[in-house]
N, C-alpha and C positions, 0 to 999 in steps of 0.2 A: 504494500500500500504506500502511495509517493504521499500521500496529504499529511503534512507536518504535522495540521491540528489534530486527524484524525492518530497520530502516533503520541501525540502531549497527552491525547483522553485517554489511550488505553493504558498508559503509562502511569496515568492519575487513578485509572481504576479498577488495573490490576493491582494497585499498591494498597488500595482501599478492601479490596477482597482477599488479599493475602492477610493481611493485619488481620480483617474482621473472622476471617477460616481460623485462625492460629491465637485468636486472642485468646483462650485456655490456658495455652502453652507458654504466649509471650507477654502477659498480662504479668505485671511487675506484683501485683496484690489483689486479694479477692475483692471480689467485685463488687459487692456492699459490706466492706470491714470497715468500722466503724474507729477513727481516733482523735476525742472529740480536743484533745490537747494539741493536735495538728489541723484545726479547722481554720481555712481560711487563707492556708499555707499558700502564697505564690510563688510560679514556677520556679523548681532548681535543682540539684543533682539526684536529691532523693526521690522528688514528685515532680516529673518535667515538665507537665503543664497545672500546675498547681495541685490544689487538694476544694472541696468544697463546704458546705457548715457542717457538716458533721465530720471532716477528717477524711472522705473516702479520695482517693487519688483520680482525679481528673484521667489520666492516659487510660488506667485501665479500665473504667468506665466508657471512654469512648470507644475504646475496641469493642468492648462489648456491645456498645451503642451500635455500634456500625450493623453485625448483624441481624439487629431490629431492623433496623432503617433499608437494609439489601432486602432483607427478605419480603418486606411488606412492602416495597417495593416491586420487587417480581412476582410476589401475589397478583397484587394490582394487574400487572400488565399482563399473566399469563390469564386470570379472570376475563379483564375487558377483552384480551385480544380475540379470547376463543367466543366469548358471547359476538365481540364486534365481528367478527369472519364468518361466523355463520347468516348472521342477521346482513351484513352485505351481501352475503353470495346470493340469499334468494332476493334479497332488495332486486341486485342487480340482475338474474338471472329468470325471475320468476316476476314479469312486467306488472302482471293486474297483484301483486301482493307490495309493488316498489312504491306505491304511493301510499300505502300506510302506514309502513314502515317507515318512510321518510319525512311524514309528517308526523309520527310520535317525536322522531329523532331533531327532527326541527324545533320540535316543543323543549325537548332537554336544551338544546345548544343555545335557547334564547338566554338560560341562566348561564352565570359563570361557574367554571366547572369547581372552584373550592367553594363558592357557592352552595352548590348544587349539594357540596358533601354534606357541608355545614349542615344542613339540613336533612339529607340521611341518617347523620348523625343524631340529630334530635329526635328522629323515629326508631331509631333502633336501638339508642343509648350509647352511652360513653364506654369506649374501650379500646382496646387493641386490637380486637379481632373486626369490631363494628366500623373502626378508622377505615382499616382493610379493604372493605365491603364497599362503602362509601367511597371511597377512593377509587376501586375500580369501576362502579357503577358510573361515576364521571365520566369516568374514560372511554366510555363504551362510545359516543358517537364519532369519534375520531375515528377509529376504528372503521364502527360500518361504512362512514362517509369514501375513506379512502378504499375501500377495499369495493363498494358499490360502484364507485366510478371507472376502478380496472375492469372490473366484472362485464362491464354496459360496453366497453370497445372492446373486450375480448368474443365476447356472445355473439360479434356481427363479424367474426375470422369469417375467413374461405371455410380455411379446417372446421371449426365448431357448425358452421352451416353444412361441411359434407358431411359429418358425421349427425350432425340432425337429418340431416333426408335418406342416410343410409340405417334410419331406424334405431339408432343405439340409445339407449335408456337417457335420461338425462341424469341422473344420480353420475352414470357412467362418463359422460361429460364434463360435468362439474370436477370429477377425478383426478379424470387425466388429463385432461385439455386446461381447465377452469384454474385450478389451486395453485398450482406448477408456477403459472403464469402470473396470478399474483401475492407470491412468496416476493420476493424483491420488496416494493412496499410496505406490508407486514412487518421484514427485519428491521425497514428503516423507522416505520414511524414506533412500531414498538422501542427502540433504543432509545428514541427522543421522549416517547413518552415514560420509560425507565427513571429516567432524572425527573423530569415533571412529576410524577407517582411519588416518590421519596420526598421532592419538595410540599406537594399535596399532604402527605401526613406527617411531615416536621410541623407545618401548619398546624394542622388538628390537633397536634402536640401542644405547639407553645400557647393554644385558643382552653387547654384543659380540656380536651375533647378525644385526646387519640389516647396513645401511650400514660399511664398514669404513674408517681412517683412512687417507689423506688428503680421502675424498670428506666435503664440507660438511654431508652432510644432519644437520637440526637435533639429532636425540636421538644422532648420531655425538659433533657438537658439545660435547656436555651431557656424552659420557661420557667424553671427553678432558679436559674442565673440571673434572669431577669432582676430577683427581688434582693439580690446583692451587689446588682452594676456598678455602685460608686464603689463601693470595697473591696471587691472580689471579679475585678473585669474578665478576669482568663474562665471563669465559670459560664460566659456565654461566648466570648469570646473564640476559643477553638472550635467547640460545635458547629458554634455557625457558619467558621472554614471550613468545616469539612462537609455539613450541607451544600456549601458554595461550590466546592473542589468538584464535590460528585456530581453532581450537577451539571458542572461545565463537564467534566469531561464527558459524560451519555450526550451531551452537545455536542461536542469536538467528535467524538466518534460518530455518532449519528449523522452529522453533516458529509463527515468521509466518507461512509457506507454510502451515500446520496448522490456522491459524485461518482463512488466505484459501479453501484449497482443499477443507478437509474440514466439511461443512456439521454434521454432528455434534458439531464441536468449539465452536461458534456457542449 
C-alpha cells in the first residue's frame, strides 16, 4: 500500500491493538488496585501517565480501557454492517420492497446519528451492552445506503441480466454475482465507520450513559476526569489521545482502503 496516511493509521492501530490484546500481560498493576496514599499522582517513572483519586494507575487502566472501546467498537460495526447489507441488498435488488425500506431509513438519517443513540439509550437503559446496541443501530443507515446504491448499478450488468433470463434463482444471484461485487464498499465504509463507533460510545460514556465506573472504557475514563480537570489534567487528558489517535487512524486507513479498493476514487 503506497498511501503514507493509510500506513500512519495502521501503524496507530496496530499499536493500539497490541497494547489493548496484551494488557494482562503488560499492565504494570491490576486494574482496579486501589492506593488511596498515591491518588492524584502525576505522570512519572513509577505511574507514567499518572494515577487517578483513588491511587489506580492511569496506563494500566487505559490498556485495559482500550479493549472496551475495540470491542464495542466492532460490535457496532459487525451488528450494523450485517443488518445494513442485508437490508441494502433487497432495498436495492428487490425494487417494489426499495421504497420502504428507504423511506424508514430516510426517517433514521433525519436524526443525528449520537442523537439517535442518545435516545436508544433512554429506551433501553444505561449500560455497556445497551451503548453497544445503540450504537450500532445508528449505524445501520450508512450501511444500507451505501451498499443499496452498488446493489441498483450492479442489478442492471449484462451478466446479472443473463443470468436473470437464463432462469437462475435470485437468492443465486445475489450470491455470486451481487455480494462479490459489493465487498469493496463494505471494507471501506465499515473501517470509517470502526472509528466513528468507538467515538459514538466514548460519547455515551463521558454523557453517563454507556460504560459505567469502575469499568476503564476510554470516554468512562474522560468523564471521571472531567471532575478533576484543574488538579488532575492527565486523568482526561491521555484518554482523550487515545480516543483521538484511534480514531484518526480507522480515518487514515479507511481513506487508503478508498483509494486502493474503489477505482473511482483513482
Amino acid at each position: 500500500m503506497k498511501n503514507k496516511g493509510a500506513i500512519i493509521g495502521s501503524v496507530i492501530l496496530l499499536f493500539f491493538i497490541l497494547t489493548s490484546a496484551l494488557a494482562p500481560i503488560i499492565a504494570p498493576y491490576p486494574v482496579n488496585e486501589m492506593s488511596f496514599e498515591d491518588s492524584l499522582q502525576g505522570p512519572s517513572l513509577e505511574h507514567w501517565l499518572g494515577t487517578d483519586e483513588f491511587g489506580r494507575d492511569i496506563w494500566t487502566r487505559m490498556l485495559h480501557g482500550g479493549r472496551v472501546s475495540l470491542l464495542m467498537g466492532l460490535f457496532a460495526v459487525t451488528l450494523s454492517g450485517t443488518i445494513g447489507v442485508i437490508l441494502g441488498v433487497i432495498a436495492g435488488y428487490y425494487r417494489k420492497l426499495d421504497i420502504y425500506i428507504m423511506q424508514f431509513i430516510d426517517i433514521l438519517m433525519t436524526f443525528p446519528s449520537l442523537l439517535m443513540a442518545i435516545a436508544i439509550v433512554a429506551v433501553l437503559g444505561v449500560g455497556l451492552t445497551n451503548a453497544m446496541i445503540a450504537v450500532a443501530i445508528s449505524t445501520v443507515p450508512s450501511f444500507v445506503r451505501v451498499v443499496r446504491g452498488s446493489v441498483l448499478s450492479i442489478r442492471e450488468s449484462e451478466y446479472v441480466e443473463a443470468a436473470r433470463a437464463l432462469g437462475v434463482k435470485n437468492w443465486k444471484i445475489i450470491g455470486k454475482h451481487i455480494l462479490p461485487n459489493v465487498t469493496s464498499p463494505i471494507i471501506i465504509l465499515a473501517t470509517l465507520e470502526f472509528g466513528s463507533s468507538i467515538l459514538s460510545a466514548a460519547s455515551l460514556s463521558f454523557l453517563g450513559l454507556g460504560a459505567q465506573p469502575p469499568n476503564p472504557e476510554w470516554g468512562a475514563l474522560v468523564f471521571v476526569g472531567k471532575s478533576f480537570l484543574s488538579q488532575a489534567w492527565w486523568m482526561t487528558l491521555f484518554p482523550g489521545l487515545a480516543i483521538m489517535l484511534v480514531v484518526l487512524g480507522f480515518n487514515l486507513l479507511g481513506d487508503g482502503l478508498r483509494d486502493a479498493l474503489d477505482p473511482k476514487s483513482n
